[in-house]
Each structure stands twice: as C-alpha cells, then as structure tokens.
C-alpha positions as CSV (number, residue, x, y, z in Angstrom):
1,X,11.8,-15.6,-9.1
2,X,14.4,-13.7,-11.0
3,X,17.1,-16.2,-10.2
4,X,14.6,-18.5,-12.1
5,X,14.4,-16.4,-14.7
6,X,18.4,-15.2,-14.9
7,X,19.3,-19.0,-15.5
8,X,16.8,-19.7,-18.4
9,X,18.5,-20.9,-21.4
10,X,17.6,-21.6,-24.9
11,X,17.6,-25.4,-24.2
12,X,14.9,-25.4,-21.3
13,X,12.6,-24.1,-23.6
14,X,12.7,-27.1,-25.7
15,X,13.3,-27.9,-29.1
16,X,10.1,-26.0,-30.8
17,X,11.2,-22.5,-29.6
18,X,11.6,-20.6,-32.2
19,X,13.0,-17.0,-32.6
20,X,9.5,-15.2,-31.7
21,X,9.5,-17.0,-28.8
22,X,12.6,-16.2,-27.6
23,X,12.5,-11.9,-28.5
24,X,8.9,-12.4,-26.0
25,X,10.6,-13.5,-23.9
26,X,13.8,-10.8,-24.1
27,X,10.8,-8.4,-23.6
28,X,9.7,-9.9,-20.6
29,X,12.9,-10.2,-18.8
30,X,13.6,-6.4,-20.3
31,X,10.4,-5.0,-19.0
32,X,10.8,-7.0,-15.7
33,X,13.7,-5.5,-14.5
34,X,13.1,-2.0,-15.6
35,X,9.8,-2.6,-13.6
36,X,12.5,-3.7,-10.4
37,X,14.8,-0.9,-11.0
38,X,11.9,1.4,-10.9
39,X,10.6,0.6,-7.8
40,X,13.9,0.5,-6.2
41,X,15.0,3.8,-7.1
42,X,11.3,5.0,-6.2
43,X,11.9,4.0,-2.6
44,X,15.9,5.4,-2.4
45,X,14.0,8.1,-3.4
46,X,11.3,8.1,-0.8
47,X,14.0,7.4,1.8
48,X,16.3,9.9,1.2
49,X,13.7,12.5,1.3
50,X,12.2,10.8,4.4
51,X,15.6,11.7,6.0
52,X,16.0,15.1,5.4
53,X,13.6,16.0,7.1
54,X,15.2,16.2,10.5
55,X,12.4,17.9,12.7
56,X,13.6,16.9,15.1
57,X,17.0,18.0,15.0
58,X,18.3,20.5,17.4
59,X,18.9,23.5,14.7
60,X,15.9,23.0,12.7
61,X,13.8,22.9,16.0
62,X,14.9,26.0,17.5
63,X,14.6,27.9,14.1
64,X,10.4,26.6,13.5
65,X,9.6,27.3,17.3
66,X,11.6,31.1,17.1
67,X,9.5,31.6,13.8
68,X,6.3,31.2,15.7
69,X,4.5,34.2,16.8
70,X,4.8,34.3,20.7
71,X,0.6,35.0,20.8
72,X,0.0,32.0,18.4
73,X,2.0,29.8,21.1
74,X,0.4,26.8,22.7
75,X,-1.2,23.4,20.8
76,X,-0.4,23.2,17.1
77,X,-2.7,25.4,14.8
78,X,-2.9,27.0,11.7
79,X,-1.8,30.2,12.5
80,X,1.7,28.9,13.8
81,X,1.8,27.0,10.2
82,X,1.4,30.2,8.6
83,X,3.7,31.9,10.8
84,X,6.4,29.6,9.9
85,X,5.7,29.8,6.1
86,X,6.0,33.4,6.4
87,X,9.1,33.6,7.5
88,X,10.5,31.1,5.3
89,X,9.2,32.4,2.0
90,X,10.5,36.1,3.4
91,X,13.7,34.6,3.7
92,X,14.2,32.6,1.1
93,X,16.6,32.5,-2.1
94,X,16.2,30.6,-4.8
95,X,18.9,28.6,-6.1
96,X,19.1,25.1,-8.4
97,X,20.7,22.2,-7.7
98,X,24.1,22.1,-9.4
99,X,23.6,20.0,-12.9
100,X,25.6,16.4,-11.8
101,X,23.5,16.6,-8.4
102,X,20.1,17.3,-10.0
103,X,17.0,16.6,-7.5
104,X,19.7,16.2,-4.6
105,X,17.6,16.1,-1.5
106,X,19.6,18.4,1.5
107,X,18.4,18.1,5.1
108,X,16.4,20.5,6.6
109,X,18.7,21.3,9.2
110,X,21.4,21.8,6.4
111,X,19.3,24.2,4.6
112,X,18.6,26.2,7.9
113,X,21.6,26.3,9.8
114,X,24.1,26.5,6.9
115,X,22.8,27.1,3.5
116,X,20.6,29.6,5.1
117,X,17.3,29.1,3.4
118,X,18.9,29.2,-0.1
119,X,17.6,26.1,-2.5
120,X,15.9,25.1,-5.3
121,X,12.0,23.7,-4.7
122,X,12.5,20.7,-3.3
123,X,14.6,22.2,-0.3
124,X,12.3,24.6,0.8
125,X,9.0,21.6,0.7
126,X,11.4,20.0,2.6
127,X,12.4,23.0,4.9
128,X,8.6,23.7,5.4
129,X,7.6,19.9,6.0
130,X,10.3,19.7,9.0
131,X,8.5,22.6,10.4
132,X,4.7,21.4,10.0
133,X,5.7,17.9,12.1
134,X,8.0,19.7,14.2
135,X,4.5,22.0,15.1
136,X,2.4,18.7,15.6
137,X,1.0,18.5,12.3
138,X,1.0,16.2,9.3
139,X,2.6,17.0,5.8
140,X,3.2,15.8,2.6
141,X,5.4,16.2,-0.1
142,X,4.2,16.6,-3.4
143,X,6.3,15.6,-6.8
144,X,4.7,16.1,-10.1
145,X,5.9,16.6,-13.7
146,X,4.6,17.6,-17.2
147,X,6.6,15.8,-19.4
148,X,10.3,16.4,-18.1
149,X,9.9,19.5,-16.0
150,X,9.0,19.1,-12.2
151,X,8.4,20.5,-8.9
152,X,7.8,19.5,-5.6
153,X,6.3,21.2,-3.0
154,X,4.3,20.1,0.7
155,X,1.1,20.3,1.4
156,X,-0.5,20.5,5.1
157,X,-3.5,18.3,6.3
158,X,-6.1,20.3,7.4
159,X,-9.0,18.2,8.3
160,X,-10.3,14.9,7.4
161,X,-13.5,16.0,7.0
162,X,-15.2,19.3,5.0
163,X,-16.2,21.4,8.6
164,X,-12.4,21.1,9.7
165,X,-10.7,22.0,6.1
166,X,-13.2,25.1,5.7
167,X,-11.8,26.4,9.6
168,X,-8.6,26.1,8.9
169,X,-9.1,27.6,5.0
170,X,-11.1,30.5,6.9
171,X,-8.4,31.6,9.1
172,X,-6.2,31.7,5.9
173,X,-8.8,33.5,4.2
174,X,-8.8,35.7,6.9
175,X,-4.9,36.4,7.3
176,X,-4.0,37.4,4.1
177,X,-7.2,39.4,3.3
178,X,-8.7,37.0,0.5
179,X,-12.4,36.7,0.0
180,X,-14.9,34.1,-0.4
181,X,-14.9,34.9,-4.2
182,X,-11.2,33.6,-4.2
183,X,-12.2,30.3,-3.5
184,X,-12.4,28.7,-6.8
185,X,-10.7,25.9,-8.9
186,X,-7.5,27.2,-10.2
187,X,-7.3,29.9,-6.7
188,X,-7.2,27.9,-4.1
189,X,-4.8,25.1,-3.4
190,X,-6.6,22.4,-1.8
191,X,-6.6,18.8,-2.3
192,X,-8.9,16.3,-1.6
193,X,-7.1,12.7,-1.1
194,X,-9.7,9.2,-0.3
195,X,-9.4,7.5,2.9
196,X,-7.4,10.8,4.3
197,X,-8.8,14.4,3.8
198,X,-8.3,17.3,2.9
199,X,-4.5,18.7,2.6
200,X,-3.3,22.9,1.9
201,X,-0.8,23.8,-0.7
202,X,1.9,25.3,0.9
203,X,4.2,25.7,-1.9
204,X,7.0,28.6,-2.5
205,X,5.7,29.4,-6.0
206,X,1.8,30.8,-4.2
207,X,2.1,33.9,-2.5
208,X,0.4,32.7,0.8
209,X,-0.4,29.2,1.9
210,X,-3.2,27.5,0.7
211,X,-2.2,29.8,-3.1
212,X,-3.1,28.5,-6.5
213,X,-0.5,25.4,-7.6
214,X,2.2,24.7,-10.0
215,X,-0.1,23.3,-11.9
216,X,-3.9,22.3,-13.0
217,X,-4.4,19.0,-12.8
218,X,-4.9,18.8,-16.7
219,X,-1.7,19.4,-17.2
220,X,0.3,17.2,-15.6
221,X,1.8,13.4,-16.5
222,X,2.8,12.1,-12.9
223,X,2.0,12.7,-10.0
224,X,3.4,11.4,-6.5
225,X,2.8,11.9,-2.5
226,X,6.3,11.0,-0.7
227,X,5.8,9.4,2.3
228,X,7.1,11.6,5.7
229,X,8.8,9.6,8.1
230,X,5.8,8.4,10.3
231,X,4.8,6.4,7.0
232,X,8.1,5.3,5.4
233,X,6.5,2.0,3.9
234,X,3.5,3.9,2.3
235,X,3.0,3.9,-1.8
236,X,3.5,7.2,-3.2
237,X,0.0,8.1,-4.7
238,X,0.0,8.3,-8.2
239,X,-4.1,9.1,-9.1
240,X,-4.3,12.9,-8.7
241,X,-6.5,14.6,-5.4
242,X,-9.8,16.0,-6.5
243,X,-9.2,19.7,-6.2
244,X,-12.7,20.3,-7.3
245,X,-14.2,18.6,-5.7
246,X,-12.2,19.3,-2.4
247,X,-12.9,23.1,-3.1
248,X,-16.8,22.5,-4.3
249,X,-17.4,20.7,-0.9
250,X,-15.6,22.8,1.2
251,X,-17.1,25.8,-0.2
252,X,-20.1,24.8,1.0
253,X,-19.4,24.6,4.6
254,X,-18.5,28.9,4.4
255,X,-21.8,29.8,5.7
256,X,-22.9,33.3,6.0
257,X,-22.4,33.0,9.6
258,X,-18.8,32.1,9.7
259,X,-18.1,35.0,6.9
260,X,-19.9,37.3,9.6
261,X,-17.3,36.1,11.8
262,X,-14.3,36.2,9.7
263,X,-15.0,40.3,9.8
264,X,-14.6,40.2,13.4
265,X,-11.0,38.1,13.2
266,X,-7.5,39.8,13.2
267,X,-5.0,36.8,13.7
268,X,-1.8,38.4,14.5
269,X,1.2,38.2,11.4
C-alpha cells in the first residue's frame, strides 16, 4: 500500500487536480507515515523493554530468590513480592539516564549485578518486574506522561476478581501497619484493567507496595501498559484502569471479619 502511494505522481491524478487537491493529499501521505513511524518505534520500544527483563538470567535469579524471606519460601505469594520490593527500594540509588541515552532501557541483570541497583525509574520497574515473573507472578510496566514529563513504574496482578485483590491488599495492609481508612482514591495504588483484573502499584516513588501513584488519573495525557515477555504481540493500553472503581469494589470485599483477622496476622519482614 505505501509503495502505491510512494509512486503517485501529479499526472495519475489527471488533468482536473488542482493545487487543493494535491496539499490533501501531501497531508495524507504526511500523516500516514508519521502514523507508521509511530507504531514502529512503539513496538522497538516494547521490545527492548521486553528484553531486559532477564528473569531468568542466572544473576538476576539468584539475587530475587536470596531477597526472599526464608519463612515466606514455597509457591509464589504476596509476601515474597513484598519481600523483594523491600529490599530493592532499601537498596536503591537514584540516578538519570545520561542526556544523549534518555529512556535507555538496561537489563535487569545489568542493573543487579553491575550497576548495583543504581538507575533512574524505568530501571528499577524493570528490576522489580524481573523479580515478580521470576517469583511466578504476572507484571506490568506502566508508562505515563503529563505533557513532557514521565515515569514508568510496574504494577503486580493480584487477582482477577474483587475477593482475590482484597487478600492480597490485606496482607499489605497488614505488613506495613496501614488501616482500612487508607484505602481510598488517591492512597491506594490499585488498578482495575477489563478482561484482566485487578493489578498493585509497586512503584519506587510509594513508600510500600500497593502506595499512592505518580499520578491521578486527571492529570495525565498518555498512558501505556508494555507488554512483558509472555505477551510480546500485545497493544499497549492506552484508556486509563479505573482506580476507583478498582478501590470502591474492592473495598467492599474487607469485611469486618477479615479486619478481625488482620489483628491476629504478623507476616514476617
């Protein structure tokens, strides 16, 4: 089709063209391959974040499993997530990319092994989304923008139904002594997305997973989901999750029972 379009000349468009006809068409041809090179880049993009995180590379496996509680051990849960996310955000510096290699995506193992946990955002959603796979679990990284300014981050599924994200935000609750009074729109970092559930904020900028977001939904001009590997050929999302939704329902599953419970839980940190 663009091969059709390259070789269009003045003459195939016949003798009645006139000058309006042929700026339309400029347009078209203009907007059409800023439409191609958009996508393109979009999935380099994709791609080269798909790659970097290695979870199953040698260094970055050994460092997620020796970050994981020994009595937390066993099939993936939450409380290895947290574990991990602790110990990352103890550990980590903060450092931009250099200016001529802006939003340069470095492998997890990279970060880990020989940067040390040093990096801007994007490393350590990266760092942490190596981490949640290598566990078992499912994550996704997160671009979004207001205007020019970014941040990305990766959030952790936690249930594809209400019951199942209210567990997982219990133990959370639980861990890092927050209350049922915290969980409110604009508190709580949890994301309802259609035809997949409900996914956890687990960015650097909260101070515990599941922590408010970068920011409100209001606010922002783009948003994107990147696929992880297991999904390479998946569109980025570009409606935001209902957080309000996502918080309204799940609020409702935190019974009175399951607070009476959460009194009697001391997850080890």
């Amino acid at each position: 089709m663009l091969c059709c379009i390259v070789s269009l000349s003045s003459a195939s468009l016949g003798a009645r063209a006139d000058s309006g006809d042929l700026e339309n068409l400029g347009r078209f041809v203009s907007g059409l391959f800023q439409g191609v090179a958009y996508v393109v880049s979009d999935l380099a993009l994709c791609f080269q974040l798909s790659s970097c995180i290695d979870y199953d590379n040698p260094a970055t496996r050994a460092f997620v499993l020796d970050a994981v509680h020994r009595g937390h051990a066993g099939y993936y849960n939450m409380a290895q997530v947290c574990d991990f996310w602790d110990v990352c955000y103890s550990r980590w510096t903060y450092f931009s990319d250099p200016t001529d290699l802006f939003d340069n995506f470095t492998r997890a193992s990279v970060t880990i092994r020989d940067l040390r946990l040093r990096g801007d955002c994007d490393d350590f959603a990266v760092v942490i989304a190596a981490g949640v796979r290598g566990l078992g679990g499912s994550a996704m990284v997160r671009g979004e923008w207001i205007g020019t300014d970014g941040h990305v981050y990766t959030e952790v599924f936690v249930g594809s139904d209400a019951q199942s994200a209210a567990a997982n935000l219990l133990y959370v609750f639980v861990r890092y002594g927050l209350t049922l009074g915290d969980l409110a729109v604009g508190e709580v970092g949890l994301h309802f997305v259609p035809d997949s559930g409900y996914w956890l904020n687990l960015d650097w900028s909260a101070n515990h997973p599941g922590g408010p977001y970068w920011a409100s939904a209001d606010k922002l001009t783009e948003s994107h989901y990147f696929p992880t590997p297991s999904i390479l050929w998946a569109t980025p999302i570009t409606n935001v999750p209902d957080t309000a939704m996502a918080v309204a329902i799940v609020k409702a599953e935190f019974t009175a029972t399951q607070a009476e419970k959460a009194a009697t839980l001391t997850p080890s940190k």
